[in-house]
N, C-alpha and C positions, 0 to 999 in steps of 0.2 A: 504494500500500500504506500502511495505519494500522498503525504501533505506539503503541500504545492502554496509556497508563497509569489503569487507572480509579478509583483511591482519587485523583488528582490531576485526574481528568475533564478530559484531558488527552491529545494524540496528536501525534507526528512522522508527515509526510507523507515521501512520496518516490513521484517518477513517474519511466518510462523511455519516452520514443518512441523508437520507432525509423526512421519515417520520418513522411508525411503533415504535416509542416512547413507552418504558414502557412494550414491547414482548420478548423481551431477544433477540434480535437479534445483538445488539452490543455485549454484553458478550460473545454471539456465536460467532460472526465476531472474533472475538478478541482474545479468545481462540482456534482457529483453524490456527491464525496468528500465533500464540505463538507457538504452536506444532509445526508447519510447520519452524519456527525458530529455536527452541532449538533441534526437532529431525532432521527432513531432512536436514537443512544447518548448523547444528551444531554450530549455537553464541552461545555465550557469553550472550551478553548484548542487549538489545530492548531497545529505550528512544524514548520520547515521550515532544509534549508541549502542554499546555493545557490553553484557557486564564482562569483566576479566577473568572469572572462569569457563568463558565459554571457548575455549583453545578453537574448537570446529568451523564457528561460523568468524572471528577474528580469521582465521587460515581462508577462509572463501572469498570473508571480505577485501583482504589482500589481493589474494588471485585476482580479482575484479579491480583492481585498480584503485582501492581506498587505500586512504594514509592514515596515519593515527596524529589526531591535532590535541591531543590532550587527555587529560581525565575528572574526573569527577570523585572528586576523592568518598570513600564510604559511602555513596549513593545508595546503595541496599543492604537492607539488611534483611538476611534468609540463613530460618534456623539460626538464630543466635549470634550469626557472622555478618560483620561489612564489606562489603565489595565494592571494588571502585567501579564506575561505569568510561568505558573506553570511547571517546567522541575520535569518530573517522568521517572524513570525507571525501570526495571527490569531482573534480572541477573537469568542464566541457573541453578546457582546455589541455589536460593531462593526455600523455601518450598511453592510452588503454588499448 
């Protein structure tokens, strides 16, 4: 899903699988996002957040040409523990 700011030409990603783990279907998912963003609605910019133990979808988002611009120090806390949340994104103009 795109929320889509368009005077900022501009969009936060967020994907959900729920299974199909390790198919390429998130790469796929994600890359078809990405097209659908920089060609048909013309952004800029896609960003994204990501908590820090999720090693899987960090590793896709990479492949996909996101960058890591920061964190979010303890943003969650699950079962007991804080996690930071990992802010990536990526620009129309990056070599993807």
């Amino acid at each position: 899903m795109l929320t889509i700011n368009p005077h900022n030409r501009s969009a936060g990603l967020r994907i959900f699988l729920q299974d199909g783990f390790g198919k390429g279907y998130g790469t796929a998912a994600i890359k078809h996002v990405l097209g659908y963003a920089f060609g048909e609605r013309d952004l800029h910019r896609v960003d994204l957040e990501v908590y820090e133990f999720n090693d899987r979808a960090i590793h896709v988002y990479k492949k996909c040409g996101f960058r890591e611009e920061g964190r979010l120090r303890d943003a969650l806390l699950w079962e007991g523990e804080f996690y930071d949340a990992i802010v990536m994104s990526i620009l129309s103009t990056d070599n993807i």
